[in-house]
Structures are given as structure tokens and as C-alpha cells.
C-alpha positions in Angstrom: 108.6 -165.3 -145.7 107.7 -163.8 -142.4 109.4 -160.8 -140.7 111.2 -163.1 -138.2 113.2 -165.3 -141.1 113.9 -162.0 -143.2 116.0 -160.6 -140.3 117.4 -164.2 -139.5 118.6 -164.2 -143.3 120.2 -161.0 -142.9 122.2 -161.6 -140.0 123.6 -164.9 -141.3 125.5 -163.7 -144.5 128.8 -164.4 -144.6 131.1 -161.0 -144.6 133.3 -162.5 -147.7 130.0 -161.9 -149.5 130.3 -158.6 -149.0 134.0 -158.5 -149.5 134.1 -160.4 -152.6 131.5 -158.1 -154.1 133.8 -154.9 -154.0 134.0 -153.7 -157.6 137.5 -154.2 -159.7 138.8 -154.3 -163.0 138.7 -158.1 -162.9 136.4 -160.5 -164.4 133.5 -160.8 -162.1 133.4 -164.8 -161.3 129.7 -166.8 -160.8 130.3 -166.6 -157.1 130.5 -162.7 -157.2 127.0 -163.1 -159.3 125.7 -165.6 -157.0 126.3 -163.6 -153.7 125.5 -160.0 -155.3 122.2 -161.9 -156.1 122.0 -162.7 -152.7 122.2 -159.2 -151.3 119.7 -157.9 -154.4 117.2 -160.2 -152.8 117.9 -159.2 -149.2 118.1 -155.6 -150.1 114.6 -155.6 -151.8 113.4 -157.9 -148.5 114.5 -155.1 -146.2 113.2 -152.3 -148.2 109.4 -154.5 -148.1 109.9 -154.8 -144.6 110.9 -151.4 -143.8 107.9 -150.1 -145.9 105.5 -153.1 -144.1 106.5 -151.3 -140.8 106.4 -148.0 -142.2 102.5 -148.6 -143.1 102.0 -150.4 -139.5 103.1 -147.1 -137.4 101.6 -144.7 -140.3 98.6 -146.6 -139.4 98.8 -146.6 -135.6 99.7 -142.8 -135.6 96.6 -141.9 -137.8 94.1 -143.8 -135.8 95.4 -142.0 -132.4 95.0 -139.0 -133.8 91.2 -139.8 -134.9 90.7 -141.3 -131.2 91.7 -137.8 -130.1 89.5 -136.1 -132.7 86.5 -138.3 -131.1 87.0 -137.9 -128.1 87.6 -134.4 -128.4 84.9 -133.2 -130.9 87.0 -131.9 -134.1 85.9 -132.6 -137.5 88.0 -134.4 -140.0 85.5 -132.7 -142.9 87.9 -131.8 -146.0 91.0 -133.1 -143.9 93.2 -135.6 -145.7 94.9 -138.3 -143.4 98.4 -135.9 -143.2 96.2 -133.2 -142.3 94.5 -135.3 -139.4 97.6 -136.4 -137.8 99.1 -132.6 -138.4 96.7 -131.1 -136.6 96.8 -133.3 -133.9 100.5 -133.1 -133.1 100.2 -129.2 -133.8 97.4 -129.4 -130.7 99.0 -131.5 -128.0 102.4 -130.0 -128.8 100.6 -126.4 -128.3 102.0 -125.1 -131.0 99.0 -123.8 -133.1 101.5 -123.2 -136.2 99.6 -125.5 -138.6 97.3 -123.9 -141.4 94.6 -126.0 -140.8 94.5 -126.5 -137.1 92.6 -123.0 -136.3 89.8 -123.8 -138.5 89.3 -127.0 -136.9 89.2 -125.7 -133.6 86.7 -123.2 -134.6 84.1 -126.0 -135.6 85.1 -127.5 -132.5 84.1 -127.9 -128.9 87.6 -128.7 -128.2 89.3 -126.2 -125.5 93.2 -125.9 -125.1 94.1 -125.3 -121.4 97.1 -124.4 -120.2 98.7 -124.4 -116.3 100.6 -121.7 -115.2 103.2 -121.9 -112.4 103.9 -119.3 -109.4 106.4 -119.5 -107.7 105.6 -120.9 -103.8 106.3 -118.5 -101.3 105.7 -116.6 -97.9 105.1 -113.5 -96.2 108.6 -113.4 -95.2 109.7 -114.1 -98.9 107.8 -110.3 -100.1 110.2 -107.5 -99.6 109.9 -105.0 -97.3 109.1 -102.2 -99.5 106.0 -104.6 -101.0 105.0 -105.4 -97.4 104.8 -102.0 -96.6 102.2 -100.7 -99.4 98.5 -101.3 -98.2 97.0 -100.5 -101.4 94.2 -99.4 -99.8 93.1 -97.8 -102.7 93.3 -99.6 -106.6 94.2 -98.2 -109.9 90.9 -99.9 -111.8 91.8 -99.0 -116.0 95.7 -99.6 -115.6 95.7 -95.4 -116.2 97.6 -94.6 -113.0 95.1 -92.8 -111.8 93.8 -92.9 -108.3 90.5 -91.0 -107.1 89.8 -91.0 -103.5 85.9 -89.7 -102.1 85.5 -88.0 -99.0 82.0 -87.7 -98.1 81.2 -85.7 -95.2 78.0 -84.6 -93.3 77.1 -81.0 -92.9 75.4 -79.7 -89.5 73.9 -76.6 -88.5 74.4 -74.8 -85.2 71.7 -77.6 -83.3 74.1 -80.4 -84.5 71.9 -81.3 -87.2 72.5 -82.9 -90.3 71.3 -80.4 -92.8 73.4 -81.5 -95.9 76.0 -83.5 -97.2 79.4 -82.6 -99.0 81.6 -85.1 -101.5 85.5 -84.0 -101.8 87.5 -85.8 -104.2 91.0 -86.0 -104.6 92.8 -87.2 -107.4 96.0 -89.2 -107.6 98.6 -90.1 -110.2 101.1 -92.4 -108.8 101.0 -91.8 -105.4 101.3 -87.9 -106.0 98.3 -85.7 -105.8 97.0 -83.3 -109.1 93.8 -81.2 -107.5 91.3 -81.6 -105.0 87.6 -80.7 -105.4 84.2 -80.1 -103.6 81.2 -81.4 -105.5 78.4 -78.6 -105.1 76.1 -81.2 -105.2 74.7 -82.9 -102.4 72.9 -85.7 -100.7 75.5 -87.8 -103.1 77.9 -91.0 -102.3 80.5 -91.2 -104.8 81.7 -95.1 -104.8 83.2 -95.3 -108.2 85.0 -93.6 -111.2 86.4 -94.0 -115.2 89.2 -92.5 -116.2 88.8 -90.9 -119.5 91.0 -89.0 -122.1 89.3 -85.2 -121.7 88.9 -86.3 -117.7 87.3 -88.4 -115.2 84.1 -89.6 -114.6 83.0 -90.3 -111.2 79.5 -91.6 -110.2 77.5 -93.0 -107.3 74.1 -92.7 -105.4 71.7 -89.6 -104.8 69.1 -90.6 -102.2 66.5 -88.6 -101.0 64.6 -89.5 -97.5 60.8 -88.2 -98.3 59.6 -90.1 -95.2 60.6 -92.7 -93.1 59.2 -95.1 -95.4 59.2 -93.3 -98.6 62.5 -92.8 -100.4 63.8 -92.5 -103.5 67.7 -93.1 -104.3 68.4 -92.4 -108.0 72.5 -92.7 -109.8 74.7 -89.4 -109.8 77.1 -89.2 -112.8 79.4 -86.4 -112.8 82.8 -85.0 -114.8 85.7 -83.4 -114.0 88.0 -82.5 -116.8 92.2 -83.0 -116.3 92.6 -79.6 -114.8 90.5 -80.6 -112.0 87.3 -78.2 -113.3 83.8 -79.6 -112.6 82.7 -79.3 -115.5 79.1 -81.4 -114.8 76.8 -83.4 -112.6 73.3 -84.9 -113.3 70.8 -87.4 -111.1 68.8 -88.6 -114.3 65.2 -89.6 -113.6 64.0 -92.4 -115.2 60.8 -92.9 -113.6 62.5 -96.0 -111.4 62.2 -95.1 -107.0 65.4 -97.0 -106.9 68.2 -96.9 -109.7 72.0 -97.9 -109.5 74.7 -97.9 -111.8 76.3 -101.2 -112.6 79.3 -100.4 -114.8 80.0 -96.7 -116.6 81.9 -97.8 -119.8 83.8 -95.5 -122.3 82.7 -95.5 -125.7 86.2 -93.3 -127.3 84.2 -91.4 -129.1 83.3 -88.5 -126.4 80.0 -90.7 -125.3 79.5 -92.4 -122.3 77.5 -95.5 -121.3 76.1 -96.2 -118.5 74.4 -99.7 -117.7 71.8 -99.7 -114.8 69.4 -101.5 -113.2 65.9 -99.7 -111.7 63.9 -100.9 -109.4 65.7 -104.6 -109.4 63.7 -105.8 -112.7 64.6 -103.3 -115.4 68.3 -103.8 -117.4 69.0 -100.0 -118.2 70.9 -98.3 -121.0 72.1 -94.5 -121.3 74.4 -92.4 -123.1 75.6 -89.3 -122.4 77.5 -86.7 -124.5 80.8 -84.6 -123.2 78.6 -81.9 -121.6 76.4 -84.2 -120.1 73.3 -84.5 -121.9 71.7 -87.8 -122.3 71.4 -88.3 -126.1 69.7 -91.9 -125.3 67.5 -94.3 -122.4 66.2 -97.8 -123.4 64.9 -100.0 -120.4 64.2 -103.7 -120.7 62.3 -105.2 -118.0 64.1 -108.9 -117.6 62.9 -109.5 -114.0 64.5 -109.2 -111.0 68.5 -109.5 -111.5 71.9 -108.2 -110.1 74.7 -107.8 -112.8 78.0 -107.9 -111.9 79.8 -106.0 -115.0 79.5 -105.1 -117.9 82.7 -104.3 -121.0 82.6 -103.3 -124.5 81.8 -106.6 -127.5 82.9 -105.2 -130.6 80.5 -102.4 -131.7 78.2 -102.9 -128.6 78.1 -104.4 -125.4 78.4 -107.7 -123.5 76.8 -107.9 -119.9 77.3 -110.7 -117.0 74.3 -111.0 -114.0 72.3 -113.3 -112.6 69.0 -113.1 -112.0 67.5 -113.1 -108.5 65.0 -116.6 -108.4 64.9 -119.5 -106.0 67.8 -121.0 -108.1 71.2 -119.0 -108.9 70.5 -118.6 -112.8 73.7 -116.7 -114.5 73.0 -114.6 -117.7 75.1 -113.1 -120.2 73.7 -111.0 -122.3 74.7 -109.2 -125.4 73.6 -105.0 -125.7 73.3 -102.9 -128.7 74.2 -99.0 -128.6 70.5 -98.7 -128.3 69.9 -100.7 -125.5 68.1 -103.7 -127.5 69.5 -106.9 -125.9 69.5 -110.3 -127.4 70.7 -113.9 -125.1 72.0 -115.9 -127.1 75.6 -116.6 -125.0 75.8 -119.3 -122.6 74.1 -118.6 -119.4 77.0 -120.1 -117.1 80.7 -121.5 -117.5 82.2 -124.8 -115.3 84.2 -127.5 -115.4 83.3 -131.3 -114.5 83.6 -130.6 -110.9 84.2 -126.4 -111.2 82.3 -123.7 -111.3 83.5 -120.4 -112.4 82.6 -116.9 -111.3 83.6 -114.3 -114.0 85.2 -110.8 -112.8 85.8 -109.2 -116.1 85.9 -109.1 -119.7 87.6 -107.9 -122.4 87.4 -108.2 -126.6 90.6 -109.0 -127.7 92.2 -110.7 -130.9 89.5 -112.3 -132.0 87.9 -113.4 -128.2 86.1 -112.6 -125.6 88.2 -113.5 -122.9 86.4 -113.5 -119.4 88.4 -113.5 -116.1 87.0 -115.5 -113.4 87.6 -117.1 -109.8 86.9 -121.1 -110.5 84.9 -122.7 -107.4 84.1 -126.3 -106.7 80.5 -126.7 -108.0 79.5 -127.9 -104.3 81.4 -124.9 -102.9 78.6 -123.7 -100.9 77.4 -127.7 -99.8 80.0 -128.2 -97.7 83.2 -128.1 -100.0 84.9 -125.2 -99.0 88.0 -124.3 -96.9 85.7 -123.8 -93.7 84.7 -126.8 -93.6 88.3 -128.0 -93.4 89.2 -125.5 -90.9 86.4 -126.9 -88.9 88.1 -130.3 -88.7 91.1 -128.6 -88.1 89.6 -127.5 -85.5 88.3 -130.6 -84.1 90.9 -132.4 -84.2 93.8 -130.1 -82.6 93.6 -128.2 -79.4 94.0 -124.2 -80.2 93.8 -120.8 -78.4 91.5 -118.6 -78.9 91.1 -121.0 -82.6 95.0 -120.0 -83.5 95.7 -121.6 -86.8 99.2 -121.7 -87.5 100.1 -119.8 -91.2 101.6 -122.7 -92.7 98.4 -124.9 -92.3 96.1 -122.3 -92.9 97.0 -120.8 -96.4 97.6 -124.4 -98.1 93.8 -125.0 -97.4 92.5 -121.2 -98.4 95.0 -121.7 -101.5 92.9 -125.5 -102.2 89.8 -123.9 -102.9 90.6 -120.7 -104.7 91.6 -120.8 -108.3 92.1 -118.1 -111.0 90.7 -119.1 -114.8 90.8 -116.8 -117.8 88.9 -118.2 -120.4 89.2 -117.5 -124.1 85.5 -118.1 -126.1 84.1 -117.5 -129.3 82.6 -114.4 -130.4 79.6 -115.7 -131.8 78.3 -119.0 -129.7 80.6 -117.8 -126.8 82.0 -121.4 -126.3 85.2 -121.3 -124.6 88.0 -122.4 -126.9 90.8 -121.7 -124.7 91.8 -121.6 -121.2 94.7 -120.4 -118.5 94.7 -121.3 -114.8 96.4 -120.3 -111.6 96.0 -122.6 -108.6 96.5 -120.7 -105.4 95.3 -117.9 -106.6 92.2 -115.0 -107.3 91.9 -113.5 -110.4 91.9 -109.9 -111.0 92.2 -106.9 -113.5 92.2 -107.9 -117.2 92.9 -104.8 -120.0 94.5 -104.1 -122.9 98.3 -102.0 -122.4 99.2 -99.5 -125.3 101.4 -101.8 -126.5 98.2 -103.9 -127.9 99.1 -106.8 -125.6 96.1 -108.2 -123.3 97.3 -108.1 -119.6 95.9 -110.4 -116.6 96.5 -109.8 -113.0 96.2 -112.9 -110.5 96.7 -112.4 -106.8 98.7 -115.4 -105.4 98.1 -116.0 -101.5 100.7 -116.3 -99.3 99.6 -115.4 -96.0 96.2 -116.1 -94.4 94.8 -115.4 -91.2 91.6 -117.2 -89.0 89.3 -114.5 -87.2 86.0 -116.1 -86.0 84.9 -113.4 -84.0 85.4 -110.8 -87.1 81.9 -110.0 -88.3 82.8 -108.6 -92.0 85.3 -111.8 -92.5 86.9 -114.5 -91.0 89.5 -115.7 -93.5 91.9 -113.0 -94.2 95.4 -112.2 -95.6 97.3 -111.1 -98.1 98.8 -111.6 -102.5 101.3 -111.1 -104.4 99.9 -109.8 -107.8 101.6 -111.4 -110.7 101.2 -109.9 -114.1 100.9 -112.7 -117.4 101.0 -111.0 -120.9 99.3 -112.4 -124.2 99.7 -111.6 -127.5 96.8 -111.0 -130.2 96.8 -115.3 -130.7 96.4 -115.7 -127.4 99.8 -117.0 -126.8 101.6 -115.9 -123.4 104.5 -114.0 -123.8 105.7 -113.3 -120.7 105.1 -113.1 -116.8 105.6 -110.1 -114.4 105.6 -109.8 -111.0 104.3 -106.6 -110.5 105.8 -106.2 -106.7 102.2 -105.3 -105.1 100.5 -106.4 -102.2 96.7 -107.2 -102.1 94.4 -107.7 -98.8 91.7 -110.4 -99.4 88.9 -111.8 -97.1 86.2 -114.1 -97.3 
């Protein structure tokens, strides 16, 4: 009997069937038996056909979730068929609560990605009291703690430049603790880490010999909480040029320094509280820029590119002897995105990486001046006036923030946020434990052609997302600042 006839037979019984069969203390007569025979029969027909369809959508639900699992890349190894459809619903409902779900994305190239709003605003939407804080200069480790470099040439009674002096000032929310003269000189201080037992500040020290002989080595110096110098060193490594890419440190009363000399050489020193270098380990790579550098459990985990006739990205992994090993992926994208990373930061498990996601023909053609320039061609201007409301839509197109969550080992990414609209910015762990990453929305952009440094610039609103040690979000922030940007 097909489906079809089982549901015509039970929509044709007779309701004194059903009536007559109510149970009393009377004889039951053959008709009672005839029609409670009748529903038996229909009964165990239903319960067939519920179980027939039962089996059709069982079947239906497990091969969608092994379609996803293909087309995805998990492994159903040591699953059972409950297993495979619970980890599938636990994935594309995001909710990550099923037992088995995190080992399978672990064996996985699958990535979870997740979109997060901002709100759409203005200029005129940012209060007053945001508008008005430049934020010229940036609080870098989340301490609070501002340091500002004057450096200032030094002339004799000629007008001569016969030295140079560095004073640096040092702010904690807005409100100055000491000021200082460095003794030494010939320095540039461009940078500084924030420390427990005080702050480490560091730059360039560069000696002219001859007008075509000079040598320009790193200065690292330290100034404790009370504002004493305490110390300041130009190591010589033997290199006629040396810089300092990223000063990192290690909690322990060591510091790191990563550096690069003479462009080919990937440097490593240490240095102890008073200063002394306890350790130097060069590796000659080839010529290379890195961008940063952050702490990978026990070591160190470095991102560069090295200088060839094609952009080649590296990241490289550093021990605390400054052995290196390259065994991460060399570069992260998208089908049609490219993404520049900005920081990185261990944290429950994952590297996560920062970055500012690009379109991989960004720099062919795809990119917001070349839609300007049609702008441009196709509306009469003054002086190239671009009105804000058509200008920041197209500089918000093309710039994207994307923190990415990889594996430790393989560094595969495994899970991703992203912020349309937006650059990405500072990523660090609060003393709370939670992660925190700062994206600068745009909402006000400006055309200046004739600007030699930039000609797109304008200004963000940096929101604030928190994550917890899963990686789940937990909250957003809007952090009230104001950010410049140019490009």
C-alpha cells in the first residue's frame, strides 16, 4: 500500500468507529471488534509511515551534513552518523558546544568566520569632546603610558651643529610624571616599551665619518618609574647599519630585541636589567624588512618580507637563542583578498594575527584611486573637491579589518572576524585575561592631490571587540577616540 492510499484510508473512517469503540461495562459486540481492528491496522500503518519518513529526512539530514564535511575538509574518522550531523549543526549554528566538534576542526582546513557590524555614521555623529582629541600621540601596550621625544640640535657660538640632545617626557593619562635629558648623544629616539621596573625607550645612533662613510647602529636605553636613567648602550655587532624592529618583554627582567643589520642578517639580543647583553645570534636570511615581531609561547614568532623582484612574505618562528626555523605559512589571503598582518598575539590556544585585508589586485588598478579618478572624470570639481559623502563610501570599499585565529603548530587559520569599513589596529591581552582588538571605523575622508605625504586623509572611530579564552566575542566597546589616517 503506498503512502498516498494509507492517508486516504485514514481520512475516510467513519467517526461512529471511534465512538462505538469507547470502552464500557457492556459486552463488546463484533462490530466494536471489527472497527477496533480497523484502527489496530491503521494505527500500525501510521506508525510504518511515520517511521518511513522518519528514515527519509534522517537520511536527507545526514547526507547534507557529509556534503558540508566535503566541501569543507573535516574528517568523519571515528565519527558515528549522530556525531556527523552534531557537529555540523554545532558549526553553522556557531555554537562550538559539542564534544566532538573542536577535534574535528583541528584536523580540519575548515575556518569559522564571523562579520561584525559598526554602526554607520559621520563626522557630525562623534561628540565634540571625541572630535576634539588629536591623539597625536598613541598609548602602544594598553599601559597608559605615553612617552613623547624631543630631539634637539646643539650649536656652538659659530651656529654650528656640534651635538645633539634627546628629552623625553613621560605621560600617564594625559598628566605628566618626569621629564629627562638623555646624556647621550647623536641619538633619535622613535620608539619605547613600557615595562614593570620602567621604560624602555630605543632608536638610532648614527655617526657621519665622511660624506660617504657612515655608520648608524640601534640605541636601547632604560629609565626606571621614578624617572632615573638608569642605562643606555649602542651595541656593536660588527653590522655599518643596524635597526631595531620590535623590543619585546620577556617578564622575567630580560629584554629582547629583534634586528636587522646591514638589510640581510635577522638579529637576536637579550639584555639583562642593568643593561648587559647576556646574548647575540645573527642569521643571515638575505635581504628582508620585518614588520613585527610578539612573543609564541616560550619563544618568538616574527612577520617580514623579504626584499626580491617579487613581494615574498615570511613568518618565521625564533628561539630564545636566536635559532629560527620556517615552517608557518609564508602569506595569508582570501579568494580575491590579500591580508597585511599588524600584530600578533598568543592567546587561548592561537596565534591570532591582526591584519588590514586588501584586494589581491590592490596595487593593479583595484583600489579607491582608481575610482576617484573616474569620479573625477566624470563630474566637474574645483580644485578636485570630492564631496564627504561620496568619498568615504569608496575609501571604506577597499579597506577591511581581519583578525585571524590559526593553529599553533601548522599556523592554518581556523578562525576568523572581519570589519568592513574599517583598519585594524592594537591587539593585547587586558588584566582581566580577555584578548582585546581595536578597529578604526572611517567616517570622514578627505581628497588632497597636491599633498606630497598623502592624498586620502581623514579620520575613525576606534571600536573596542572583546574575546574570551575560546575565542568567542563577548562584547563590543566603543572606546570614544579619534584616529587620523592617510594613505
Amino acid at each position: 500500500m503506498k503512502a498516498t492510499d494509507i492517508l486516504t484510508t485514514l481520512g475516510d473512517m467513519d467517526d461512529d468507529l471511534i465512538i462505538e469503540s469507547e470502552i464500557t461495562g457492556k459486552k463488546r459486540s463484533k462490530k466494536w471488534i471489527k472497527a477496533a481492528g480497523i484502527v489496530a491496522a491503521c494505527l500500525v500503518l501510521a506508525v510504518t509511515v511515520s517511521m518511513t519518513w522518519f528514515s527519509i529526512a534522517d537520511a536527507l539530514e545526514y547526507q547534507t551534513a557529509l556534503s558540508f564535511f566535503e566541501e569543507n575538509g573535516l574528517s568523519t574518522d571515528g565519527l558515528s552518523r549522530s556525531d556527523v550531523k552534531a557537529v555540523y549543526y554545532d558549526i553553522i549554528t556557531k555554537s562550538f558546544t559539542y564534544g566532538k566538534t573542536a577535534d574535528v576542526l583541528k584536523k580540519s582546513t575548515y575556518v569559522s568566520g564571523l562579520e561584525l557590524e559598526l554602526p554607520d555614521e559621520s563626522l557630525s555623529d562623534v561628540s565634540s569632546e571625541a572630535s576634539e582629541k588629536d591623539y597625536n600621540s598613541w598609548d602602544t601596550d594598553g599601559s597608559g603610558i605615553i612617552l613623547q621625544a624631543d630631539n634637539q640640535d646643539i650649536f656652538n657660538d659659530e651656529g654650528a651643529k656640534v651635538s645633539q640632545k634627546s628629552i623625553v617626557s613621560c605621560y600617564k593619562n594625559d598628566e605628566l610624571l618626569w621629564t629627562k635629558e638623555i646624556p647621550d648623544t647623536h641619538i633619535l629616539i622613535d620608539s619605547y616599551l613600557y615595562t614593570d621596573n620602567g621604560l624602555v625607550f630605543y632608536g638610532m645612533n648614527i655617526v657621519w665619518s665622511s660624506i660617504y662613510d657612515n655608520t648608524t647602529k640601534f640605541y636601547i636605553g632604560f629609565i626606571d618609574n621614578e624617572g632615573a636613567f638608569e642605562w643606555g648602550i649602542v651595541p656593536d655587532h660588527g653590522f655599518q647599519y643596524e635597526n631595531i624592529s620590535s623590543v619585546l618583554d620577556n617578564g622575567d627582567g630580560t629584554i629582547a630585541v629583534i634586528s636587522e643589520g646591514d638589510n640581510n642578517s635577522l638579529c637576536l639580543s637579550l639584555y639583562d636589567k642593568g643593561g648587559n647583553e647576556t646574548c647575540f645570534k645573527k642569521n643571515d636570511i638575505g635581504s628582508h624588512t620585518v614588520y613585527k615581531a610578539s612573543h609564541f609561547k616560550d619563544d618568538y614568532i616574527i612577520y617580514g618580507v623579504m626584499n626580491r623582484d617579487e613581494i615574498e612574505y615570511f613568518i618565521l618562528k625564533m628561539d630564545r637563542e636566536g635559532n629560527i626555523s620556517d615552517d608557518f605559512i609564508s602569506s595569508y589571503e582570501a579568494d580575491d583578498m590579500k591580508y597585511s598582518i599588524d600584530n600578533m598575539t598568543e592567546y587561548g590556544g592561537q596565534l591570532y594575527m591582526s591584519a588590514d585585508a586588501l584586494p589581491k589586485d590592490y596595487w593593479n588598478g583595484n583600489n579607491e584611486f582608481a575610482e576617484i579618478s573616474k569620479y573625477l572624470e566624470t563630474h566637474e570639481t574645483y580644485n578636485y573637491y570630492i564631496p564627504d559623502e561620496v568619498l568615504t563610501p569608496i575609501v571604506q570599499k577597499y579597506n577591511n579589518a581581519v583578525l585571524l585565529g590559526c593553529d599553533t603548530e601548522s599556523g592554518e587559520p581556523k578562525r576568523f572576524y572581519s570589519v568592513s569599513g574599517a583598519c585594524t589596529g592594537k591587539l593585547s591581552v587586558n588584566d582581566n585575561g580577555e584578548m582585546e582588538w581595536e578597529v578604526a571605523k572611517i567616517i570622514s575622508t578627505h581628497f588632497s592631490p597636491y599633498t606630497s605625504a598623502s592624498s586620502i586623509g581623514g579620520k575613525c572611530r576606534v571600536y573596542r571587540y572583546v574575546f574570551d579564552q575560546s575565542g568567542k566575542l563577548i562584547r563590543q566597546e566603543d572606546t570614544g577616540e579619534i584616529q587620523y589616517f592617510t594613505r
